[in-house]
Backbone as a printed PyTorch tensor [residue, N CA C, xyz], in Angstrom:
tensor([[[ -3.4020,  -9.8280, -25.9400],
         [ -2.0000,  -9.5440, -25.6500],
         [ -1.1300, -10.1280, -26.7490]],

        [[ -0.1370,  -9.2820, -27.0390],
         [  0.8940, -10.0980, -28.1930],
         [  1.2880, -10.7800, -27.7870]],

        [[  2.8920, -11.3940, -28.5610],
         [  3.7960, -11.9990, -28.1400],
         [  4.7050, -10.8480, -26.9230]],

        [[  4.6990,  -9.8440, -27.8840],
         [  5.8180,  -8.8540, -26.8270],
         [  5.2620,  -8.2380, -26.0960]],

        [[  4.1500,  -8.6880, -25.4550],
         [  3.2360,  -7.7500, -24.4020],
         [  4.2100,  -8.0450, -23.2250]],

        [[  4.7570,  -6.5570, -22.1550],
         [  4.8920,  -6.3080, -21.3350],
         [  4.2770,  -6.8020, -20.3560]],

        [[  3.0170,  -7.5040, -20.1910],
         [  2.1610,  -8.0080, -19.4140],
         [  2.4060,  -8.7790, -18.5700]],

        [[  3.0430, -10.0250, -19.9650],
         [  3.4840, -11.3370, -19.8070],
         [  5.2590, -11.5010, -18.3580]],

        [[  5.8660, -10.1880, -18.6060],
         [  6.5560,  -9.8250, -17.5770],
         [  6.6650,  -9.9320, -16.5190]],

        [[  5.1420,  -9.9190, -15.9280],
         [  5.0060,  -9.2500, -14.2850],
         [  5.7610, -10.3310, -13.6170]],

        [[  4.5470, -11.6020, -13.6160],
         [  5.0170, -12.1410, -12.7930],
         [  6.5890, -13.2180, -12.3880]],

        [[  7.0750, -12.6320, -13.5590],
         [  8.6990, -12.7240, -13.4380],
         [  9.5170, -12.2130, -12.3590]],

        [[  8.8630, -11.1960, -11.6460],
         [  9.1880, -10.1220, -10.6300],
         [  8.7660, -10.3930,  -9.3210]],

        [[  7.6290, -11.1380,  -9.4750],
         [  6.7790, -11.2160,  -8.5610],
         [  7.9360, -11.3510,  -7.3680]],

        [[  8.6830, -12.6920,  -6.5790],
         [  8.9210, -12.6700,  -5.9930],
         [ 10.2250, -12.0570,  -5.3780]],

        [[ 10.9670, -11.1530,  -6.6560],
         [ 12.1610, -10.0210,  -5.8150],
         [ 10.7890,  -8.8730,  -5.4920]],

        [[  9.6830,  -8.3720,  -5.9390],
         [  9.1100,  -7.6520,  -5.2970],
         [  8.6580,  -7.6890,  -4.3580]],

        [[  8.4340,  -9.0450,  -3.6420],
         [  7.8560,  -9.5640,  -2.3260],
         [  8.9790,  -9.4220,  -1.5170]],

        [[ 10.3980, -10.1130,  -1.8350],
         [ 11.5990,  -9.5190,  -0.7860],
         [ 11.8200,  -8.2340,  -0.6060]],

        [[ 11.5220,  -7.1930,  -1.5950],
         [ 11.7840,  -6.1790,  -1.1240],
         [ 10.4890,  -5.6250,  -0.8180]],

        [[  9.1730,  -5.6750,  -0.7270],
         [  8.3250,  -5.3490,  -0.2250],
         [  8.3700,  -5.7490,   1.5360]],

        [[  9.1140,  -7.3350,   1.4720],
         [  9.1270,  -7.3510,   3.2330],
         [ 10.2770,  -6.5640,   3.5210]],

        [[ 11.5570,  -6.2170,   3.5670],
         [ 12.2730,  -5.4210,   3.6560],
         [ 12.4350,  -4.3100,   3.6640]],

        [[ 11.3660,  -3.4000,   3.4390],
         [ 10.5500,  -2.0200,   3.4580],
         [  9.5690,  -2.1860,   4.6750]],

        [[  8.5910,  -3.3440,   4.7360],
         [  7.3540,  -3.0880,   5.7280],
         [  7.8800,  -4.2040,   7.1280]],

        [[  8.4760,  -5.1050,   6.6210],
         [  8.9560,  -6.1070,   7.6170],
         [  7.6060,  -6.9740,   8.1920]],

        [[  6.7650,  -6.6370,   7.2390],
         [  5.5440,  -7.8970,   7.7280],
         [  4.9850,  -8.0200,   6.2450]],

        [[  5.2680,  -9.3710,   6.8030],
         [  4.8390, -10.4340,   5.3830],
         [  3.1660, -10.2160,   4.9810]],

        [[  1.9990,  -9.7150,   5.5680],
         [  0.8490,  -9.5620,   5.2510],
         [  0.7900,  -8.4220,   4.7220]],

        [[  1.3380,  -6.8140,   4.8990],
         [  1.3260,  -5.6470,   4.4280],
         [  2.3580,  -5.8480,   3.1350]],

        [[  3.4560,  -6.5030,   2.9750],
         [  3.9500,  -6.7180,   1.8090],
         [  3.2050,  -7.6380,   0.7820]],

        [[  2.7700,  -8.1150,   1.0350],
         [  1.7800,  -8.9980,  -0.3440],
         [  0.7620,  -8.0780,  -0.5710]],

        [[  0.0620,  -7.1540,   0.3490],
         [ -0.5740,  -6.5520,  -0.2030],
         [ -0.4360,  -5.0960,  -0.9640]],

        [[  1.1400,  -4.9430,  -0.3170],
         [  2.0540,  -3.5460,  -1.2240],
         [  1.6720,  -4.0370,  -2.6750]],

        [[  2.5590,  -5.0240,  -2.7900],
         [  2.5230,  -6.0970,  -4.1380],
         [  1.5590,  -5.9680,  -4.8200]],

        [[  0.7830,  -6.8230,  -4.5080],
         [ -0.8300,  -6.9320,  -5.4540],
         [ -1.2240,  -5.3380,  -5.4140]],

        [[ -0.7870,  -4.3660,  -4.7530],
         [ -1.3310,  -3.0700,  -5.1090],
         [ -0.5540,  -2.7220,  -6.2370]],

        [[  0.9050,  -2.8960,  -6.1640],
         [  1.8380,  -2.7160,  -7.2310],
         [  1.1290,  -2.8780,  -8.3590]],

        [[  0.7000,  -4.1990,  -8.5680],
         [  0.6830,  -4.9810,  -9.7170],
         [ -0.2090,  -4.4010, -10.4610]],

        [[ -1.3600,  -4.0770,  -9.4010],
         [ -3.0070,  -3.5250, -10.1330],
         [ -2.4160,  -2.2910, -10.6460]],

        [[ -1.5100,  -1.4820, -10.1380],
         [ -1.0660,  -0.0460, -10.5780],
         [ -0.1680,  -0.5410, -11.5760]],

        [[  0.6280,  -1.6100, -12.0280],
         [  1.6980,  -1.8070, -13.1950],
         [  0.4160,  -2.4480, -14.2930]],

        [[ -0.2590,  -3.0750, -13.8610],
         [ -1.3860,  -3.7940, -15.2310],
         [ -2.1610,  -1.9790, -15.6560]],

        [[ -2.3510,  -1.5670, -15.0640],
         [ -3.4880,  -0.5470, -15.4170],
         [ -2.8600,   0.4940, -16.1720]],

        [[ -1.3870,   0.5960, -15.9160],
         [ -0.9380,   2.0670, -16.6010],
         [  0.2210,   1.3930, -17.4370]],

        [[ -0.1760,   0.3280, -17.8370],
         [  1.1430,  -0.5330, -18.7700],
         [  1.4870,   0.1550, -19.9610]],

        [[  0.5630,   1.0500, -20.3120],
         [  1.0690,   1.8110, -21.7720],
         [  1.8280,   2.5380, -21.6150]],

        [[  2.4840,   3.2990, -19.7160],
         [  2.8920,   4.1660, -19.7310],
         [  4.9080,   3.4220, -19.7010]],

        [[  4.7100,   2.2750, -19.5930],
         [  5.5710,   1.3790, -19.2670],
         [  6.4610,   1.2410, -20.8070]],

        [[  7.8480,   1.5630, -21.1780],
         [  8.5180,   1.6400, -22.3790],
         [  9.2870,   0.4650, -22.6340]],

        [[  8.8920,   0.0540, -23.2450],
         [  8.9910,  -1.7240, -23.9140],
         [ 10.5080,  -1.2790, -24.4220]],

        [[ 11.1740,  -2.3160, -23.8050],
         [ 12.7810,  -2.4720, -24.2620],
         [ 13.8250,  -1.6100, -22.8670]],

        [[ 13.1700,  -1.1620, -21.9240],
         [ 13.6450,  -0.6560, -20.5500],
         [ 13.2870,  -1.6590, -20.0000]],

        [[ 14.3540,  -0.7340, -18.2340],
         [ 13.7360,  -2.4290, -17.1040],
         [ 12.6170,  -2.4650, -16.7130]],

        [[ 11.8230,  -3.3950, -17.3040],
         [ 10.7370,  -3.5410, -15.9910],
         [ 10.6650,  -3.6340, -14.7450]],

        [[ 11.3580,  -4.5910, -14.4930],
         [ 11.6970,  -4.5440, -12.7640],
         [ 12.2890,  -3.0840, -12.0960]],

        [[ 12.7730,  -2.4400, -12.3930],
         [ 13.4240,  -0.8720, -11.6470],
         [ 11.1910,  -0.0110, -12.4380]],

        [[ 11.0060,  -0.5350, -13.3260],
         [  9.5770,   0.1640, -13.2630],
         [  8.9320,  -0.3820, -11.7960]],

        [[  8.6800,  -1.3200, -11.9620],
         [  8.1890,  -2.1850, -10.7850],
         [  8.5090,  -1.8540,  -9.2020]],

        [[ 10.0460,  -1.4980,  -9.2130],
         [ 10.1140,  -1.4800,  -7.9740],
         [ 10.1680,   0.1620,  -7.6190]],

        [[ 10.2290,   0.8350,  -9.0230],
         [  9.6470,   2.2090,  -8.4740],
         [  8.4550,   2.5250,  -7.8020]],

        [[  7.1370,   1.8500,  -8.6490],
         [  5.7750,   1.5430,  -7.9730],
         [  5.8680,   1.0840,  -7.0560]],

        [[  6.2480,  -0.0840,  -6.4670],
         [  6.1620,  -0.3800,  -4.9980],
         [  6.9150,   0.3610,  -4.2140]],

        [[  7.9380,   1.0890,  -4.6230],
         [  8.7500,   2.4350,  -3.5710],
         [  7.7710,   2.9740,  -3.5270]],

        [[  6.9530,   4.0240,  -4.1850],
         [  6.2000,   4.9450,  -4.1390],
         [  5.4750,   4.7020,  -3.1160]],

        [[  4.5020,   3.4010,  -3.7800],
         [  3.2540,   2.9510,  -2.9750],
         [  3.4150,   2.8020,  -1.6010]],

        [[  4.6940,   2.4300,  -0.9270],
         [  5.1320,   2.3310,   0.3330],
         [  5.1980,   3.7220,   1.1910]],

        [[  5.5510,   4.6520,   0.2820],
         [  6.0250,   6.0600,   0.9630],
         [  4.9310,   6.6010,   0.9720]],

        [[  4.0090,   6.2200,  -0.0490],
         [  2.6920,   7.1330,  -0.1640],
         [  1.5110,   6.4840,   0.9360]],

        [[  1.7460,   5.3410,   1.6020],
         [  0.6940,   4.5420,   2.6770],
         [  1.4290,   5.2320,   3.8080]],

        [[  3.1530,   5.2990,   4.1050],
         [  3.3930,   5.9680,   5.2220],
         [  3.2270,   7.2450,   5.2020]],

        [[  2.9980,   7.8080,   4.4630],
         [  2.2320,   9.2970,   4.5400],
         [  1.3070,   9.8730,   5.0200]],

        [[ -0.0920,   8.2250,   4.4720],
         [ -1.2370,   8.0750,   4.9150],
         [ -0.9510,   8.0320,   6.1570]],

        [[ -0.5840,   6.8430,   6.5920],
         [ -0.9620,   6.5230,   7.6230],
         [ -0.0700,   7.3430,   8.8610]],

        [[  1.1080,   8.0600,   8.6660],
         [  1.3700,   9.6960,   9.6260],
         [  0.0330,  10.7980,   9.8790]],

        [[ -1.1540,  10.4130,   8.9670],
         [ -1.8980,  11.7130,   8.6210],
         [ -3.5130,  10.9880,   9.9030]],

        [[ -3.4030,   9.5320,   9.9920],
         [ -4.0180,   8.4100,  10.6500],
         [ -4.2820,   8.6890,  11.9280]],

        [[ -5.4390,   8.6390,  12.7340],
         [ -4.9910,   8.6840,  13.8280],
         [ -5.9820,   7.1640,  14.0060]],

        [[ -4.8490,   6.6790,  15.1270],
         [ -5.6500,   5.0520,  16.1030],
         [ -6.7120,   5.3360,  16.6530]],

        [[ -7.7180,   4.8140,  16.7340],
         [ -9.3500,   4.6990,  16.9690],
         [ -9.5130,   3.8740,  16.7590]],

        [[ -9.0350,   2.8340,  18.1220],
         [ -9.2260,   1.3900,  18.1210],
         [-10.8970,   1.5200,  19.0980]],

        [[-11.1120,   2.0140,  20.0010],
         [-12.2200,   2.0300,  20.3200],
         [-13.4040,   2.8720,  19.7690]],

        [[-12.7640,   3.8410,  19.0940],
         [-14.2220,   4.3370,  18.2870],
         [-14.5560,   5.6340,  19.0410]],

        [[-13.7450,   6.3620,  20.0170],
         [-13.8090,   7.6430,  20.2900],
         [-13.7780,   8.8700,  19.6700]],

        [[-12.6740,   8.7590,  18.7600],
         [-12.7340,   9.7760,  18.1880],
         [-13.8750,   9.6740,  16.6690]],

        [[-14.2160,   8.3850,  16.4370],
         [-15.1000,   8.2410,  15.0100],
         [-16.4280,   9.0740,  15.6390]],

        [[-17.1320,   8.6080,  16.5970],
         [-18.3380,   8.8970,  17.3920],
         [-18.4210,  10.4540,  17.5870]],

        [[-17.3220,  11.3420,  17.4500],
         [-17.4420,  12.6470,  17.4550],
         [-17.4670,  13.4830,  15.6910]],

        [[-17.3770,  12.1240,  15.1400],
         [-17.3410,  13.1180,  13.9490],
         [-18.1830,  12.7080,  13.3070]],

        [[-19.3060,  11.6950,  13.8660],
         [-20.1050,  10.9070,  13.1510],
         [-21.3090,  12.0600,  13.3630]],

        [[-21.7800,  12.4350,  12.1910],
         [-23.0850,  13.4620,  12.1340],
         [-24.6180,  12.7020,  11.0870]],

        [[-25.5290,  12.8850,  12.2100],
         [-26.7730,  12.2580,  11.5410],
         [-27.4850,  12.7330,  10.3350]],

        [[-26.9540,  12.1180,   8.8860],
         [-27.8140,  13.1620,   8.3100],
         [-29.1090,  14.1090,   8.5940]],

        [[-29.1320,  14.9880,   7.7760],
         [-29.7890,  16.2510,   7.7170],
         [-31.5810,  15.5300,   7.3800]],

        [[-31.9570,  14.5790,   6.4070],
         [-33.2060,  14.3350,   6.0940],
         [-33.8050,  13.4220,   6.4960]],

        [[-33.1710,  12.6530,   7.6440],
         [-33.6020,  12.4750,   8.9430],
         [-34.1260,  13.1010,   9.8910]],

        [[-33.3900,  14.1970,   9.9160],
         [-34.3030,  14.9240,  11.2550],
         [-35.4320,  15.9460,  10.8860]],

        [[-35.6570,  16.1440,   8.9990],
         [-36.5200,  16.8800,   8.4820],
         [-37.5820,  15.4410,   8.3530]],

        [[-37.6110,  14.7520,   7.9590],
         [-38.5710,  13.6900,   8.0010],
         [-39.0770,  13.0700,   9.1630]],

        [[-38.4970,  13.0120,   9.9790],
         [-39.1420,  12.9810,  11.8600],
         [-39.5560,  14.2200,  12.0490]],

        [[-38.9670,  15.5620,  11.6400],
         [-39.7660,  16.6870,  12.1520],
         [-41.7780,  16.4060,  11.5190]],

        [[-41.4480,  16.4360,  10.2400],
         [-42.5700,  16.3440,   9.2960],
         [-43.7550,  15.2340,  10.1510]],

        [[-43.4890,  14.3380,  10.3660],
         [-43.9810,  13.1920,  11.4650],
         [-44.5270,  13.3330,  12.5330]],

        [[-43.5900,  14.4890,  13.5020],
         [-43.8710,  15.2720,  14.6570],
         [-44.8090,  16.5760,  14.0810]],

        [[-44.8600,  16.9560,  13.2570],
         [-45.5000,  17.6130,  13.1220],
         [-47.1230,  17.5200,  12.6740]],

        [[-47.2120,  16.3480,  11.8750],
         [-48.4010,  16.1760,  11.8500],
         [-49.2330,  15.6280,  12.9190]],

        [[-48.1240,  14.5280,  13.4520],
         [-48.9390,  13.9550,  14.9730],
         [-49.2640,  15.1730,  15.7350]],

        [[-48.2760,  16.3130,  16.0550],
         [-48.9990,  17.4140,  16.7230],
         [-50.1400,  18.1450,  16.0690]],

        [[-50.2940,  18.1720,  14.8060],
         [-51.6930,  18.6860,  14.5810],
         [-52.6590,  17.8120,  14.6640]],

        [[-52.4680,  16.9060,  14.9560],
         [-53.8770,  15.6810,  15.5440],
         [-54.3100,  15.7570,  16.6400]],

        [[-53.5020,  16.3960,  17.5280],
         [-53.6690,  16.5190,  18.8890],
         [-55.1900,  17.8670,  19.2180]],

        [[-55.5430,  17.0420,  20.4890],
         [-56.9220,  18.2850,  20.6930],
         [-56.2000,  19.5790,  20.9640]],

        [[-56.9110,  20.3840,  20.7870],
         [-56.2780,  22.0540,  20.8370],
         [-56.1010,  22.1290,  22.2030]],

        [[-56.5790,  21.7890,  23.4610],
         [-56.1400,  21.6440,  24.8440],
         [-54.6600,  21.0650,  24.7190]],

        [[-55.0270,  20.1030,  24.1310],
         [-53.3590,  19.5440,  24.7290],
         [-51.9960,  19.6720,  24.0970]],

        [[-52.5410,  20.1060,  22.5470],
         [-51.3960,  21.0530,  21.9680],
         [-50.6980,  22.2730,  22.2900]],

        [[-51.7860,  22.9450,  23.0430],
         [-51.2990,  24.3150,  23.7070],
         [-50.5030,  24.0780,  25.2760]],

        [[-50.7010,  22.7550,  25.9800],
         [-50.4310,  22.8930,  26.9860],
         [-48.9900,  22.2640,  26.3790]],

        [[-48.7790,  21.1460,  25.6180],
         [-47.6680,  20.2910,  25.3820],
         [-46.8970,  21.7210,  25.0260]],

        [[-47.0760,  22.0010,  24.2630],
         [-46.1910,  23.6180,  23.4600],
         [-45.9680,  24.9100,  24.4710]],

        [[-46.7960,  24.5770,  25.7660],
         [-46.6600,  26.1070,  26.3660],
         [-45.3400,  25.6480,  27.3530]],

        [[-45.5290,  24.2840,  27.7350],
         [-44.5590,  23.5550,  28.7310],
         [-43.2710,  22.8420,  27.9380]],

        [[-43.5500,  22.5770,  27.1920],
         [-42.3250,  21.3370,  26.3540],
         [-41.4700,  22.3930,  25.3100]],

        [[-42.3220,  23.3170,  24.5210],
         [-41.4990,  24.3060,  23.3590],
         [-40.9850,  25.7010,  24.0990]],

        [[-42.0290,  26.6370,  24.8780],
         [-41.8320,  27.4990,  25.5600],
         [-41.0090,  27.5790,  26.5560]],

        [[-41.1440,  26.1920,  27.5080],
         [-40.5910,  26.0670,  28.2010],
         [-41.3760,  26.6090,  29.8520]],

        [[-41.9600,  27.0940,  29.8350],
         [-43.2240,  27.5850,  30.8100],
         [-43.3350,  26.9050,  32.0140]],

        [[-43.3830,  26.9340,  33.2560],
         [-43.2940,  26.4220,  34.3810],
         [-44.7620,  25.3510,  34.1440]],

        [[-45.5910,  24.8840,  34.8470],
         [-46.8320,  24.5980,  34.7400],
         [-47.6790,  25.3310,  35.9370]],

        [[-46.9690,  25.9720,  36.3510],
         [-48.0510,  26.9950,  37.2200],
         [-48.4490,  28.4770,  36.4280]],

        [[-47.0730,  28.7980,  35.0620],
         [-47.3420,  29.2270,  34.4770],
         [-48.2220,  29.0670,  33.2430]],

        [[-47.8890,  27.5530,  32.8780],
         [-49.0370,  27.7510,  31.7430],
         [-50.6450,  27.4430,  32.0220]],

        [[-50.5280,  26.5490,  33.3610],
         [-52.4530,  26.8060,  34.5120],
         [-52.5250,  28.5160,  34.3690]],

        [[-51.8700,  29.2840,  34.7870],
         [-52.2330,  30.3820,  34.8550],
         [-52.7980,  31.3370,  33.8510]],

        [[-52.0500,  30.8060,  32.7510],
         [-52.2540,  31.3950,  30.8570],
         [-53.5170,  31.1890,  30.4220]],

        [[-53.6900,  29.4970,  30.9570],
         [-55.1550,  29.0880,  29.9880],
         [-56.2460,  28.9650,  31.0350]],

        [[-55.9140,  29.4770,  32.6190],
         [-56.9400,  30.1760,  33.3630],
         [-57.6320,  28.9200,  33.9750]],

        [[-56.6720,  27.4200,  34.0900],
         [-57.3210,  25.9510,  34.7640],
         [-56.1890,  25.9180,  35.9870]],

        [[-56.3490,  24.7340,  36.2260],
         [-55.6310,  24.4530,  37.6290],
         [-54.5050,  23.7200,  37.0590]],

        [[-53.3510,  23.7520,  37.8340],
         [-52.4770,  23.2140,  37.6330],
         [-52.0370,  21.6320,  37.4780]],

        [[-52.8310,  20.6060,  37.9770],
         [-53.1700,  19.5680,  38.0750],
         [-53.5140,  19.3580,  36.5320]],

        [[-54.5200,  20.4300,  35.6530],
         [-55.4440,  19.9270,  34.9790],
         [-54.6310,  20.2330,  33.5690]],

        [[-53.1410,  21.3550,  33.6390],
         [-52.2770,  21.1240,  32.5350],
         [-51.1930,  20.2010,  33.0390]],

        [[-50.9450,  19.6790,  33.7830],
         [-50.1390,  18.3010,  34.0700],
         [-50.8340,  17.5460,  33.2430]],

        [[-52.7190,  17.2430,  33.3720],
         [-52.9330,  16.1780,  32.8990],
         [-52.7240,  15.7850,  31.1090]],

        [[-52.9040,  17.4340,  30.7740],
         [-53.3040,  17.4160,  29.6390],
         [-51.4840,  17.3290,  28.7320]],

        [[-50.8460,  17.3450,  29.6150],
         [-49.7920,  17.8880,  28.6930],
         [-48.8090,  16.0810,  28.9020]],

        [[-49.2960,  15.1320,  29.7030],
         [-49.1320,  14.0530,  30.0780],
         [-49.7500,  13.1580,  28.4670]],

        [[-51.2940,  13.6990,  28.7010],
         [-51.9960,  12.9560,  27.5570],
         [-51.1650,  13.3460,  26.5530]],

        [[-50.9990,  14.3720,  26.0590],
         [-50.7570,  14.8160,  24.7420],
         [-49.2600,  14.6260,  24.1490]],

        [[-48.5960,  14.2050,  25.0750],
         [-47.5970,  13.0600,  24.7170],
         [-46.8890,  11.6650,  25.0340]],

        [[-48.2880,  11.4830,  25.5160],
         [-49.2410,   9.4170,  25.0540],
         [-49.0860,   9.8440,  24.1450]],

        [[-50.4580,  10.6220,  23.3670],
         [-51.0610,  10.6070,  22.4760],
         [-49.8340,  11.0520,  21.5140]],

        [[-48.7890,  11.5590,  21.2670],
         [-48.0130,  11.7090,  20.4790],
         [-47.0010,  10.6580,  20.2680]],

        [[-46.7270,   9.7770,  21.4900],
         [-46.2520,   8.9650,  20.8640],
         [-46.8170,   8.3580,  20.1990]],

        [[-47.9770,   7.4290,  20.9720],
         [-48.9790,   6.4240,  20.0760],
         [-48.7820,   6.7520,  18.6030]],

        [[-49.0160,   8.3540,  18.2850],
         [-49.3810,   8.8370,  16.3810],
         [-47.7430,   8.2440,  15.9740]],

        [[-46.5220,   8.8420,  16.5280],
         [-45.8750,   8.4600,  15.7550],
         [-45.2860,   7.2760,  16.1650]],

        [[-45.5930,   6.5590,  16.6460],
         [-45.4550,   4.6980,  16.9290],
         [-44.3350,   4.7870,  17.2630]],

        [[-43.7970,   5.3420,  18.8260],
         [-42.9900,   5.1770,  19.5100],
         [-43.5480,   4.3390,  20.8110]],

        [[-42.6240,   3.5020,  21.1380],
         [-42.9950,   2.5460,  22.4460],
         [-42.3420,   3.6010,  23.7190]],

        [[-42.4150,   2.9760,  25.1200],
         [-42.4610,   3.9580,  26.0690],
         [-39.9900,   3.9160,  25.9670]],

        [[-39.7580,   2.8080,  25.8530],
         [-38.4300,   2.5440,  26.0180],
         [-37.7080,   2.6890,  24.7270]],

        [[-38.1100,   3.1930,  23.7170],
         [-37.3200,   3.7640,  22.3070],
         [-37.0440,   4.9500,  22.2180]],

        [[-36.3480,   5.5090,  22.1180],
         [-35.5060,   6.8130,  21.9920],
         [-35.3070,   7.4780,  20.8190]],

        [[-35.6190,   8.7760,  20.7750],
         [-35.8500,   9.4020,  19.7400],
         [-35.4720,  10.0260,  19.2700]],

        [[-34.8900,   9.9180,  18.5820],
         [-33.7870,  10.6730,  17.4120],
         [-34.3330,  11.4840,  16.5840]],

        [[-34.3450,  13.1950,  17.5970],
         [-34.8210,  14.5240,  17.2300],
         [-33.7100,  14.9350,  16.6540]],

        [[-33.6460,  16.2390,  16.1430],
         [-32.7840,  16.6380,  15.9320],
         [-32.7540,  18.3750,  16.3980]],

        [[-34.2260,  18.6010,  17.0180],
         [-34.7110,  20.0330,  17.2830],
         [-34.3680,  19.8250,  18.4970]],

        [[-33.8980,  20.4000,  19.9980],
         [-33.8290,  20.2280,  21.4050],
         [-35.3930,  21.0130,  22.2740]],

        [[-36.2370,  21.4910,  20.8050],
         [-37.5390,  22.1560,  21.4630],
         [-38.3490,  20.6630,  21.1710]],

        [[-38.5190,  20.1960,  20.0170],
         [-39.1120,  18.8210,  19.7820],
         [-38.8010,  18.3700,  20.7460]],

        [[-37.7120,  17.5210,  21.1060],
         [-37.6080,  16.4920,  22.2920],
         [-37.9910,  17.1780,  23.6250]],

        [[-37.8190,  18.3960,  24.3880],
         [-38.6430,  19.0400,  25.0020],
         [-40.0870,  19.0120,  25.0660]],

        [[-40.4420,  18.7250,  23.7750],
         [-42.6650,  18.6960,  23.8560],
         [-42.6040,  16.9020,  24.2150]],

        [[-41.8650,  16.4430,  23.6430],
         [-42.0000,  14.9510,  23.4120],
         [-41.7050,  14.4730,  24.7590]],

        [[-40.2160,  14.5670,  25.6840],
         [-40.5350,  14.4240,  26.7230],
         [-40.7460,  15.1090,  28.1030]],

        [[-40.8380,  14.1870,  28.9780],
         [-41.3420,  15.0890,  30.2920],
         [-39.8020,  16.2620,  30.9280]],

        [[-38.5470,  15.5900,  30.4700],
         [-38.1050,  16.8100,  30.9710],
         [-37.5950,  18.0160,  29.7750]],

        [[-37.4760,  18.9420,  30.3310],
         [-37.3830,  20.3670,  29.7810],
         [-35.5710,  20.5400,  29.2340]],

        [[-35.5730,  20.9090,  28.3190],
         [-33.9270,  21.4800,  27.8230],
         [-33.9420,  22.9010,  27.8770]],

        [[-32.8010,  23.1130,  28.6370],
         [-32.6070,  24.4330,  28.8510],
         [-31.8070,  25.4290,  27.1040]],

        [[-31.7290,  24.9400,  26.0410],
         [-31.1450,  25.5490,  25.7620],
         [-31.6780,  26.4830,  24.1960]],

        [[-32.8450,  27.1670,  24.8450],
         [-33.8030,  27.9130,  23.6240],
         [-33.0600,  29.5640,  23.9810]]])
């Protein structure tokens, strides 16, 4: 910095910018931080700043602005002090639910061909279980059992415990995975 660096200026200002920063916001914590926003915006664009004009009317143009431009923001704001409205716009990425599919999918090809067909005729299809006893020509008891095992056995592969919850993203997946059925294929 020179001798005639503009720089050396600021904090000459500092505190008429703090009176009129509280006099705009009327709270002493949002005005210091108008300020120090000022300042970072007067240090950063100082070249645009014409040496031998007022600094201070530069200065307190930036903090006008900066004031009108946060109440702008914050008209555009909505309050979500509890987190209602965040929770509706919060979306699970996408390669999450392709990388659990991939997971689910191989654990289902591990599965014996009995109990893949019964898990898939009841859990993906959606199939009564008198309908899918009837398909593969056993008793009804005996695709309960199998379609019971075959998602043990699917959790066990993909190392889910009985009380962890699973963050599908398919509504036919969580259908094979658990015992009740989603209506919406």
């Amino acid at each position: 910095m020179s001798a005639g660096d503009p720089r050396d200026e600021l904090v000459e200002h500092l505190p008429a910018m703090r009176a009129f920063a509280i006099s705009l916001t009327r709270n002493g914590s949002v005005a210091d931080d108008m300020v120090q926003d000022t300042l970072v915006k007067a240090w950063t664009n100082i070249e645009k700043f014409e040496v031998g004009t007022n600094m201070r009317a530069w200065l307190f143009t930036i903090l006008r602005n900066t004031y009108y431009s946060s109440r702008r923001k914050t008209n555009r704001e909505v309050a979500d002090v509890d987190g209602v409205f965040t929770d509706n716009l919060a979306e699970k990425p996408a390669h999450d639910g392709h990388l659990q599919m991939q997971d689910f999918r191989r654990a289902l090809a591990k599965l014996k061909d009995e109990q893949r067909e019964a898990l898939l005729l009841i859990g993906a299809s959606g199939f009564s279980y008198e309908e899918a006893a009837e398909m593969c020509g056993v008793a009804v008891g005996t695709i309960k059992s199998r379609t019971n095992r075959a998602r043990a056995q699917l959790a066990e592969l993909m190392g889910l415990s009985e009380d962890e919850a699973m963050e599908m993203t398919d509504d036919a997946t969580m259908s094979v995975i658990s015992a009740s059925k989603v209506s919406s294929f």
